[in-house]
C-alpha positions in Angstrom: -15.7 17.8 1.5 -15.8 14.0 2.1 -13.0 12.2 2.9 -11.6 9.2 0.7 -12.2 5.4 2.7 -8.9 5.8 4.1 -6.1 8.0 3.7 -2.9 7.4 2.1 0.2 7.7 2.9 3.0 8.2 0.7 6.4 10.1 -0.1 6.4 12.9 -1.5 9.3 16.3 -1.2 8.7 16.9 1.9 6.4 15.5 4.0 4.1 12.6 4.6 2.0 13.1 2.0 -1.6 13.1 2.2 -4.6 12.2 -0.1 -8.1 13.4 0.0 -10.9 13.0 -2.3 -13.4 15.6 -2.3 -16.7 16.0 -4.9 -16.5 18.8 -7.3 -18.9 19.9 -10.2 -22.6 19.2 -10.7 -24.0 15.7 -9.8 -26.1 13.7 -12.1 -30.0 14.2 -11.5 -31.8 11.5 -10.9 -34.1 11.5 -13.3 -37.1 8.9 -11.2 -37.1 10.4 -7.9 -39.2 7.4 -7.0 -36.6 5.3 -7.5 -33.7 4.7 -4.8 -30.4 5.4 -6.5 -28.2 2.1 -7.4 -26.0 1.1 -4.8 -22.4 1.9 -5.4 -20.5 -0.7 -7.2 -17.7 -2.2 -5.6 -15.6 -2.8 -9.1 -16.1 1.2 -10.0 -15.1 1.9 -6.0 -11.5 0.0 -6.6 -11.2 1.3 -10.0 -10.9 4.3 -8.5 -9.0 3.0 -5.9 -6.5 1.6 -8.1 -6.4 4.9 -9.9 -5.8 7.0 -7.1 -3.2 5.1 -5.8 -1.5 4.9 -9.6 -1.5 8.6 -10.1 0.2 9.1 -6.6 2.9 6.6 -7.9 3.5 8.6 -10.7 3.5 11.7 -8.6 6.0 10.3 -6.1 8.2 9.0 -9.3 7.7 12.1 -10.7 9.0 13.7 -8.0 12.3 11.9 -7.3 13.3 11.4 -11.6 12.1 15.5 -12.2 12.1 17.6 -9.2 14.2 16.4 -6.3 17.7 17.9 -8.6 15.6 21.5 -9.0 15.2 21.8 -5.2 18.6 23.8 -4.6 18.9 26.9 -7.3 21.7 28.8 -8.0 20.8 32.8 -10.0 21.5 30.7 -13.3 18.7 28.6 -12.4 16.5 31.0 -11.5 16.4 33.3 -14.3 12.6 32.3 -15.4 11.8 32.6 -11.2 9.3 35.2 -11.2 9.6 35.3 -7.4 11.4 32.3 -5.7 14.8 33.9 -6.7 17.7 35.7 -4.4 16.2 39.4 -4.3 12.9 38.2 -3.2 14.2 35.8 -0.5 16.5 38.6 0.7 13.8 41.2 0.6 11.1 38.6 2.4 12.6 37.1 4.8 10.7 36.5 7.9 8.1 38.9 6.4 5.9 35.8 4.7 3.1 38.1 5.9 3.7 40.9 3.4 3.1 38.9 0.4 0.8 40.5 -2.0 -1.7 38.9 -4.5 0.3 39.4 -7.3 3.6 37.6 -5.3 1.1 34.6 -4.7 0.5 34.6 -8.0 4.3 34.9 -9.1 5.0 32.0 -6.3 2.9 30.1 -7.8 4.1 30.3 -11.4 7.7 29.8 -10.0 6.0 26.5 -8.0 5.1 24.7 -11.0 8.6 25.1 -12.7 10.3 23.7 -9.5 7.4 20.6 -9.8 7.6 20.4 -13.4 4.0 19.9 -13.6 3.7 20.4 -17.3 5.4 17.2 -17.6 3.5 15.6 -14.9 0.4 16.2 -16.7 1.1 14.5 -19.5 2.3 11.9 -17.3 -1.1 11.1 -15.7 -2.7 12.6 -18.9 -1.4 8.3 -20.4 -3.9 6.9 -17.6 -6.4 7.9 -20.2 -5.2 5.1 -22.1 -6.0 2.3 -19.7 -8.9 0.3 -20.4 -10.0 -0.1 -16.9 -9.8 3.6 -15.8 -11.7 5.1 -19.1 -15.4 4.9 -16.7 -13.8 7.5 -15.1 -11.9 9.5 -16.9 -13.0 9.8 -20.8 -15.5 12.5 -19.9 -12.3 14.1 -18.2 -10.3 16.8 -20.2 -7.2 16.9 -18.3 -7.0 15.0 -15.1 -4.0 16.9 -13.9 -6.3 19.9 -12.4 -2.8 22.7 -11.5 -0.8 22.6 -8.4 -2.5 25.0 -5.7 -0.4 26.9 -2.8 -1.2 26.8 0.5 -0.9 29.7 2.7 -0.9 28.9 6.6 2.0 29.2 9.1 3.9 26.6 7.9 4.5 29.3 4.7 8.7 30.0 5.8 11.0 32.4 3.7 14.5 32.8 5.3 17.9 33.6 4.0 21.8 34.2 5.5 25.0 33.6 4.5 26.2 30.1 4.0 30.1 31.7 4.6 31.2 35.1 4.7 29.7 37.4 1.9 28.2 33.4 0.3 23.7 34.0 0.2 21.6 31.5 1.1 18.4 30.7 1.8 15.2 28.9 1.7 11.3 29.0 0.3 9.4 26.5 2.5 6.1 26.2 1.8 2.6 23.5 1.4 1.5 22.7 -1.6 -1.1 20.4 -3.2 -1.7 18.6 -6.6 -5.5 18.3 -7.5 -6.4 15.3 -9.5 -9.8 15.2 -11.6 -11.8 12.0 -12.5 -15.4 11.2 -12.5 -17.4 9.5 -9.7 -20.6 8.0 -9.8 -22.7 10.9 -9.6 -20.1 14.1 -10.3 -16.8 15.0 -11.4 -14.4 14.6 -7.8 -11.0 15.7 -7.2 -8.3 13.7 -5.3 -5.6 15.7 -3.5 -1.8 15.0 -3.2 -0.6 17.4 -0.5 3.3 18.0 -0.3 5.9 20.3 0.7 8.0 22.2 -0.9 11.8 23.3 0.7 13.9 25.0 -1.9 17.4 26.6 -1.0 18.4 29.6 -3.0 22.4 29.9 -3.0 25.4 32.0 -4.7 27.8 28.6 -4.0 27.5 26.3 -7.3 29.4 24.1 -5.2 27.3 23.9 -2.3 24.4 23.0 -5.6 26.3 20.2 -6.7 26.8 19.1 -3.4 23.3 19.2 -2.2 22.0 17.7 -6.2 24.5 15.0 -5.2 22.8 13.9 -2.0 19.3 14.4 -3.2 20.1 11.9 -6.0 22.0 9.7 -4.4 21.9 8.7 -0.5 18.8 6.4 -1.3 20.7 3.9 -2.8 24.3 5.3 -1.4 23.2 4.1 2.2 21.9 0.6 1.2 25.3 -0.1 -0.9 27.6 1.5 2.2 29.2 -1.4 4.2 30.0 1.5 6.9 26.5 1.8 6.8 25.0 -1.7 7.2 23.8 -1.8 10.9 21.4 1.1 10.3 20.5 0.1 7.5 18.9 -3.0 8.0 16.4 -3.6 10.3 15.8 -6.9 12.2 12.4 -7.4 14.1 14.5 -8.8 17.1 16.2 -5.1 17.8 13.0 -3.1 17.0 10.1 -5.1 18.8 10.1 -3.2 22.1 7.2 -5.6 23.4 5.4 -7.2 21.0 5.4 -10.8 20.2 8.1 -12.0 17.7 5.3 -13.8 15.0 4.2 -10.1 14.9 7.1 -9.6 12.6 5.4 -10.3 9.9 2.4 -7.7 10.1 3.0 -3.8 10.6 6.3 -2.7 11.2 6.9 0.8 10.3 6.3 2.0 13.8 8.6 0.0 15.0 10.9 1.8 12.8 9.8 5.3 13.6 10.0 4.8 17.1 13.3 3.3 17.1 14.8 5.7 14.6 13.1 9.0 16.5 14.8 7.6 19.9 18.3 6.3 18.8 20.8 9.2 18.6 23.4 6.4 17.5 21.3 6.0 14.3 21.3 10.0 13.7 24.8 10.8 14.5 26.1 8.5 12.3 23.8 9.4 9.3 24.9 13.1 10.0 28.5 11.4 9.6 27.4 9.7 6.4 26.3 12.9 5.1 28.9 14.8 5.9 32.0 12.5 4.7 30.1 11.3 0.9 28.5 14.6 0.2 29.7 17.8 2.0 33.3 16.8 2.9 34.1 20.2 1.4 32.7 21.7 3.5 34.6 20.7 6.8 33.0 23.5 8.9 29.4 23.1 7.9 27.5 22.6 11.4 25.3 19.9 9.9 23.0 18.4 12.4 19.0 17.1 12.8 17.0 20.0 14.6 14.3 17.6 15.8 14.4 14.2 17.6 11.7 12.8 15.6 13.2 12.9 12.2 11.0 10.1 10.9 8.2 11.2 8.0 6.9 7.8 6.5 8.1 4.1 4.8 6.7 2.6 1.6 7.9 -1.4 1.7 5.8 -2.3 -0.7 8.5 -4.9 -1.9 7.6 -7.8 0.5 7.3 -11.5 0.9 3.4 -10.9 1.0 3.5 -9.7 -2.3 4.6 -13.3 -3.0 1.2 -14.8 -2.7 -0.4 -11.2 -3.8 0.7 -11.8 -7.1 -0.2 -15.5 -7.4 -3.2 -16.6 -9.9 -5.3 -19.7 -8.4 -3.3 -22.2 -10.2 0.0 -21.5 -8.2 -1.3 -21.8 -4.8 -0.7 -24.6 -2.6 -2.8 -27.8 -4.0 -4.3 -30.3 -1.3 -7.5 -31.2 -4.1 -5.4 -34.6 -4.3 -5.5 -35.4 -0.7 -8.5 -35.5 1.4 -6.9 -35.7 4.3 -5.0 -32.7 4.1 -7.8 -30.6 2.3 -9.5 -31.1 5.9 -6.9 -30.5 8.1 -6.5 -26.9 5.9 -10.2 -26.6 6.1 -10.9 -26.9 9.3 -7.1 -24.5 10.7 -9.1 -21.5 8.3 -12.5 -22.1 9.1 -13.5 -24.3 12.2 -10.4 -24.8 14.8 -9.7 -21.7 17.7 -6.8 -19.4 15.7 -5.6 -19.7 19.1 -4.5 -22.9 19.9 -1.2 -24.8 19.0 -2.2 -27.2 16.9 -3.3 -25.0 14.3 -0.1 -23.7 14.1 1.9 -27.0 13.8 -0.5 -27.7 11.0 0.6 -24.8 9.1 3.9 -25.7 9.7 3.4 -29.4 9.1 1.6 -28.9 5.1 2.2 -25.3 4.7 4.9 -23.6 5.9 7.4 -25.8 4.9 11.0 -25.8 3.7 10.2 -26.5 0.5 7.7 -23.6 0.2 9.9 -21.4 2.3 12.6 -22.1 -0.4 10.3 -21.7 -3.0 8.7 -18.3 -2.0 11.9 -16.5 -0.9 13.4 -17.5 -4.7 9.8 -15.4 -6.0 10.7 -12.9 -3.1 14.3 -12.6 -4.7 13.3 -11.7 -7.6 11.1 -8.9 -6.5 13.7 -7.3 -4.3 15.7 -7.6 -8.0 13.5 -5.9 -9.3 13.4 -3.0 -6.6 17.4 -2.7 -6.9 17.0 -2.4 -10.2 14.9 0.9 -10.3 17.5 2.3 -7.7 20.2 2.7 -11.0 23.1 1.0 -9.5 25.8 0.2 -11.0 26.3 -3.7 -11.8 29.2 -3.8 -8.7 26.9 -2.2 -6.2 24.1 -4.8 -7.5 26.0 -7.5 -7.1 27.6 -6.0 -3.6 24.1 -6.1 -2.1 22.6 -9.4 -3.7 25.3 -11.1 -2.0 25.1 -9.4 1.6 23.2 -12.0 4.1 21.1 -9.1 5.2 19.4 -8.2 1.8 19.3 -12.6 1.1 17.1 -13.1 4.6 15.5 -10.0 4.3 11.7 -10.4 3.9 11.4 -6.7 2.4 12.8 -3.7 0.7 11.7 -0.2 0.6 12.6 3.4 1.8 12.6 5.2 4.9 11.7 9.3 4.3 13.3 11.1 6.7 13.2 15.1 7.3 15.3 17.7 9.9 18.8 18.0 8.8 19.9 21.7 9.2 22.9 23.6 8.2 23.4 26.2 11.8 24.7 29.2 10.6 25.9 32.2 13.1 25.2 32.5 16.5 23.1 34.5 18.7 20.4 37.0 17.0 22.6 36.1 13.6 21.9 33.1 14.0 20.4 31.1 10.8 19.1 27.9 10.4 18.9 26.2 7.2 16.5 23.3 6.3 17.5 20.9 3.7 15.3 19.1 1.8 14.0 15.8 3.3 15.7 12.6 2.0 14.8 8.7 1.2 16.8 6.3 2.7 16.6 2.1 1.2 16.7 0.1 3.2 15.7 -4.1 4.1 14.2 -5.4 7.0 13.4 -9.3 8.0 11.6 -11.0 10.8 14.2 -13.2 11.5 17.5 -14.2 9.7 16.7 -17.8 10.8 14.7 -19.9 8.3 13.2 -22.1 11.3 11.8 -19.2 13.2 10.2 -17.6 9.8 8.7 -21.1 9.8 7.8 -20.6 13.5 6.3 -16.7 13.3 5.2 -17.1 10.0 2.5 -20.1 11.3 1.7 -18.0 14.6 1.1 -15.0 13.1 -1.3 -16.8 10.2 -3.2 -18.8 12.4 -3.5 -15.8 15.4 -3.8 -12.9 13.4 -4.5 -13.6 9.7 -7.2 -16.2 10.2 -8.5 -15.2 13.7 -8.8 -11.7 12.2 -11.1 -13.5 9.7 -13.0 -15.6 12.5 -13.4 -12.3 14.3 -15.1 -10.0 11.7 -17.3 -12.6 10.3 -18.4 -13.7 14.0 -17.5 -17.3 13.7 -17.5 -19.5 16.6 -14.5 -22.3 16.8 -16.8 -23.4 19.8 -19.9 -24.4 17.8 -20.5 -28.3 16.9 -20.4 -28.4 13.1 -21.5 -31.7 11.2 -18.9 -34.0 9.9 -16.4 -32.5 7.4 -18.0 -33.1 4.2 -20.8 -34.7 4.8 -24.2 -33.9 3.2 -25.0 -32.0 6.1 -21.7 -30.3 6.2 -21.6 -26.4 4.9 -18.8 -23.6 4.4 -19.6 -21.9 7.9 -21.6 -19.7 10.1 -21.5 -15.5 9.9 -22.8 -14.5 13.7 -21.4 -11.0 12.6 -24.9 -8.7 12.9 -23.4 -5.9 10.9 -22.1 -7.7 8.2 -25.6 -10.2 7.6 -27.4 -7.0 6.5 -24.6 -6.6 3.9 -24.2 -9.6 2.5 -27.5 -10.4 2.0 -28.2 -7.2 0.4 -25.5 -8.0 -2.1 -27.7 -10.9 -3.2 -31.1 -8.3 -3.5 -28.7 -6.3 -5.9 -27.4 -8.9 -7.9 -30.2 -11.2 -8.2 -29.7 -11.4 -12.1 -27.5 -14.3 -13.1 -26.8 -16.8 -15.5 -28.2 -20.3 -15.1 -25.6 -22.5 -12.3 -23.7 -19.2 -11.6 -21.9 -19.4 -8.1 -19.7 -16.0 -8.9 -22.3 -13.7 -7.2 -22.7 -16.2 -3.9 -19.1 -15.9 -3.1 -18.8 -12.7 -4.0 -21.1 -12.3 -1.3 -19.0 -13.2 1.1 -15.7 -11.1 -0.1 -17.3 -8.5 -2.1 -20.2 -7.3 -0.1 -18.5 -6.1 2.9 -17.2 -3.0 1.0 -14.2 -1.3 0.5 -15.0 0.6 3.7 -15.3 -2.8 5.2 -12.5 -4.6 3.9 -9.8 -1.4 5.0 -10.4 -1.9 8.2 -11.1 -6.3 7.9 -7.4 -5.9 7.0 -6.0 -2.6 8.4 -7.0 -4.9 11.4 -4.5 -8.0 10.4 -1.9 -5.9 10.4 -0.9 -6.1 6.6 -2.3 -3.3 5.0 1.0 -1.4 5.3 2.5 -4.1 2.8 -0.4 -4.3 0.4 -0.3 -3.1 -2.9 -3.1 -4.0 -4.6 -6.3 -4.9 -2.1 -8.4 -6.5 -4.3 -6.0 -9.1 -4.6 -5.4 -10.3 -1.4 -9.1 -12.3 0.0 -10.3 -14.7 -2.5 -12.7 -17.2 -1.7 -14.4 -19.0 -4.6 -15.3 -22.6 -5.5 -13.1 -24.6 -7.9 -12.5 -27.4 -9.7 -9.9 -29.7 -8.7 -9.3 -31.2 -11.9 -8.6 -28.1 -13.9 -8.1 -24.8 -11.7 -9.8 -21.7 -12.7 -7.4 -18.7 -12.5 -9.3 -16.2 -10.2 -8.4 -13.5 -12.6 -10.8 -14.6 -15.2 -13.5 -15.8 -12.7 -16.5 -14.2 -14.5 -15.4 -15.7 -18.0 -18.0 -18.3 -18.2 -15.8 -20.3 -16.2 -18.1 -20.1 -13.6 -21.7 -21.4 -15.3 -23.5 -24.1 -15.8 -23.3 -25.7 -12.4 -25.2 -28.3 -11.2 -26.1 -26.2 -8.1 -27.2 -22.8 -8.2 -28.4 -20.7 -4.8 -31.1 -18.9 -3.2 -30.9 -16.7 -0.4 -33.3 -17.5 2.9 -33.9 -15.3 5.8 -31.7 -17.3 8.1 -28.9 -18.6 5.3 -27.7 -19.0 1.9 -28.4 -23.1 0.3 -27.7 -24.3 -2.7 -30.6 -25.8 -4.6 -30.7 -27.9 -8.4 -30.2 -25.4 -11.2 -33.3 -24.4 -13.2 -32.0 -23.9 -16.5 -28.7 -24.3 -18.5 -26.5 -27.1 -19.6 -25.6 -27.9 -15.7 -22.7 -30.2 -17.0 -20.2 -28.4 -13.4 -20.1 -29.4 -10.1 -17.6 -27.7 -8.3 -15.4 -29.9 -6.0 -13.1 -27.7 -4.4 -12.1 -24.4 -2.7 -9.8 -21.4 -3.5 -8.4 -19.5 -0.5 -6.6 -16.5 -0.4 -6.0 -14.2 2.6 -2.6 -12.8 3.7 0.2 -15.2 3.5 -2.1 -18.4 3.0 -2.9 -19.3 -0.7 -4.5 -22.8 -0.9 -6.9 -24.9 -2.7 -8.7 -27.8 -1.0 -11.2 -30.6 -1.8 -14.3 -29.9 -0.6 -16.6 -31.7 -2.7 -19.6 -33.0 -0.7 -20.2 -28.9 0.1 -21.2 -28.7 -3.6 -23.3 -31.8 -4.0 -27.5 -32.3 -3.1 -27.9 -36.0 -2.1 -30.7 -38.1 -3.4 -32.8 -37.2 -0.4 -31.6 -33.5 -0.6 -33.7 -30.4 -2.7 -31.7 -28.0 -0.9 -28.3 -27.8 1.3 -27.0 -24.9 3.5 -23.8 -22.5 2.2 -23.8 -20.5 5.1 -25.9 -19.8 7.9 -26.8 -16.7 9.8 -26.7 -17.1 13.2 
């Protein structure tokens, strides 16, 4: 089996649900044994990338629109259960062991009515239909490749009596969903595992109660005004001791840790529960049977999405002043990430209240967008959009949370029932304070987002550099001994190109490193929790100040017919005079993208060979 770059994390029933990617089928032969297979493309990598993490989406949507109101069955509902049904989880309980091949086989029919995974094949069955995914799946029958049991310890089948002579009981068990599409060399399989808890009952109204809360506490607890202090998070009361700019990198722990140690927070969402969605059942002894009730967050609904979504032509513009195109220069790639004046330039050109006011009216309307897939009713909309907790928030997104219990009986008659786990919407913000978003916001880009940078690429702030755009001057050193190898191995690769085409030398610098590479490059600023797409958040390309190139057509032609092509040397990369073409470009400028920065500066002296000059460095290796 190999594992996928990274595993994901996402929601699922039950659990945190896991994804791994493991090679199936026969490979493709390789039909010159003399000659070394391709390297691996980085484009067909993030396809499948983007594809993995788009069929988990649908799985996890699947699972809260089609599955979450089948979790809790009544006999009615159960009349096509082969085995998940009231005899069965009287006659089994606590004696899992004694299952036979043809149970598992019943359980397993039963499993895929709960998950409705006829539907949710034809669900990923329309990723067929996306240009960009057909390399990989048009030699694919059905992706969707049947929902596979697992058998282990974790395998629970219990039952009792909810009141006197009232059945109830539960069918816990792992499950996962095996996804087909082709890799490079052989068909490969991605893997979705989940749990399953269903409860089996005689009480329709203990069903409608429990349908209730499965549909609705998501968006029930965001809209509760009882509710509000736990459900909204502020960086201040979660920190413990981190810094207060690191408010605006990984956060989740912070709200594990803080949720799993806070009984305050648990009573009271016992007491929410009880009051909106069992209050007929006063004598229920509802409780969590675990301190750490915390499974996983998605808050994929951020203010970094804000600049993940921007095209080139949106992002800050400094090609007009020379002044200020070096002072951005030199806070990303020359000054120390660590000292204070890097910061105040970020606050001084970037990080203003202009652009704050600008960015958290973009941010508004994502969080819109977020409320609206919740289903609320135009009061509760307009009940939240107004709260000053959801206006300052810098994101939105769900908390999954597992371990509430129904106790039933005491002593050996005792009974514990598990409910199904729950998701929980809520906001979170740095700060409420516009000046100190300002304030973090610069810290954290100048000592984590561009010192991260500094650090993987092994760049000094130390070294003497010539004069900023001078016809010495070049883009900047790469000390980093591991990453060298790669980048110039990306030029070996791609050393077919049209005449003045700069595409591939950048692309060195961004591209090369890998997807392996660029997972942990950015797993290590601290923002890969609030990433959704990678691939669109570290651009660095040259430009042209007097008509920006949108990023997302790069490769168009847009990028041809420079004046300036490159070659790659043992100890750098330098632009030299183009051969061949109509060499009627010069670029002038640079477009920057990583985290929350998203600029474009002159830089146009990087671009030009003086009179004197038949070559000039890019980037050295040092």
């Amino acid at each position: 089996m190999k594992k996928l770059l990274s595993m994901l994390a996402v929601f699922g029933i039950a659990s945190s649900t896991t994804i791994t990617v493991v090679a199936c089928g026969v490979k493709t032969e390789n039909k010159n044994p003399d000659k070394k297979p391709e390297e691996p493309k980085e484009d067909l990598n993030q396809i499948i990338k983007d594809f993995q993490n788009e069929a988990t989406n649908i799985y996890i949507d699947h699972i809260k629109k089609e599955v979450m109101q089948n979790l809790i069955g009544i006999q009615e509902n159960e009349k096509k259960h082969l085995f998940i049904k009231k005899d069965n989880i009287i006659a089994f309980s606590n004696k899992e062991k004694e299952l036979t091949l043809k149970d598992k086989k019943d359980i397993e029919h039963d499993e895929n009515l709960i998950l409705n995974s006829t539907l949710l094949a034809q669900k990923l069955k329309e990723l067929k239909k996306v240009n960009k995914y057909k390399v990989i799946l048009d030699d694919i029958d059905s992706i969707f490749d049947g929902v596979e049991i697992i058998y282990n310890d974790n395998l629970k089948i219990k039952s009792g009596e909810l009141s006197q002579g009232v059945y109830i009981g539960n069918f816990i068990n792992e499950y996962k969903v095996n996804i087909k599409y082709k890799g490079k060399n052989s068909i490969e399989k991605f893997e979705i595992k989940d749990i399953l808890k269903y409860t089996s009952t005689d009480d329709a109204t203990f069903k409608v109660a429990g349908d209730n809360l499965a549909k609705n506490i998501e968006k029930d607890f965001l809209v509760s005004n009882e509710m509000k202090k736990y459900s909204n998070f502020e960086w201040k009361n979660i920190k413990n001791n981190k810094n207060f700019y690191e408010g605006y990198g990984e956060f989740s722990n912070e709200i594990k840790n803080y949720i799993n140690s806070n009984d305050e927070y648990k009573n009271n969402l016992i007491s929410f529960i009880k009051q909106n969605y069992f209050k007929s059942f006063q004598n229920l002894s509802l409780d969590f049977n675990q301190s750490n009730i915390y499974m996983d967050s998605n808050f994929k609904t951020n203010l970094l999405n804000v600049f993940e979504n921007k095209s080139s032509k949106s992002f800050e513009d400094y090609t007009k002043s020379e002044q200020n195109s070096e002072k951005i220069f030199k806070t990303i790639f020359r000054n120390d990430p660590n000292n204070e004046s890097n910061k105040q330039v970020l606050k001084e050109l970037y990080f203003t209240n202009n652009n704050m006011d600008k960015w958290n009216k973009e941010l508004i309307t994502l969080k819109s967008n977020y409320l609206k897939n919740l289903k609320l009713t135009d009061q509760q909309t307009n009940l939240i959009e107004k709260s000053n907790e959801y206006i300052s928030a810098d994101s939105i997104g769900n908390i999954k949370l597992k371990g509430a219990t129904i106790t039933i009986g005491s002593g050996v008659n005792k009974y514990i029932h598990e409910l199904p786990d729950f998701n929980l919407s809520v906001t979170y913000n740095a700060s409420s304070k516009v000046e100190e978003k300002i304030d973090f916001l610069s810290e954290f880009t100048s000592k984590v987002i561009i010192k991260g940078m500094h650090n993987f690429y092994g760049m000094d702030s130390n070294f003497k550099y010539p004069e900023f755009n001078s016809d010495q001057d070049y883009l900047m050193n790469i000390g980093n001994k591991e990453v060298i190898p790669i980048v110039k191995n990306w030029h070996l690769i791609n050393s077919n190109r049209l005449p003045g085409d700069l595409s591939f030398m950048f692309g060195s610098i961004v591209k090369a490193i890998g997807i392996s590479n660029k997972l942990d490059f950015i797993s290590n600023l601290g923002i890969s929790f609030l990433i959704k797409n990678m691939s669109k958040n570290y651009i660095i390309m040259s430009d042209y100040s007097n008509d920006l190139v949108d990023y997302e057509n790069w490769n168009n032609g847009t990028r041809y017919n420079n004046k300036v092509e490159y070659v790659l040397n043992e100890n750098d990369i330098s632009f030299i005079p183009a051969k061949s073409g109509a060499k009627d470009k010069n670029p002038d400028s640079i477009t920057f993208k990583l985290g929350y920065l998203a600029v474009n500066f002159k830089y146009e002296k990087l671009f030009n060979l003086s009179e004197s000059q038949k070559s000039k460095i890019f980037i050295k290796f040092v």
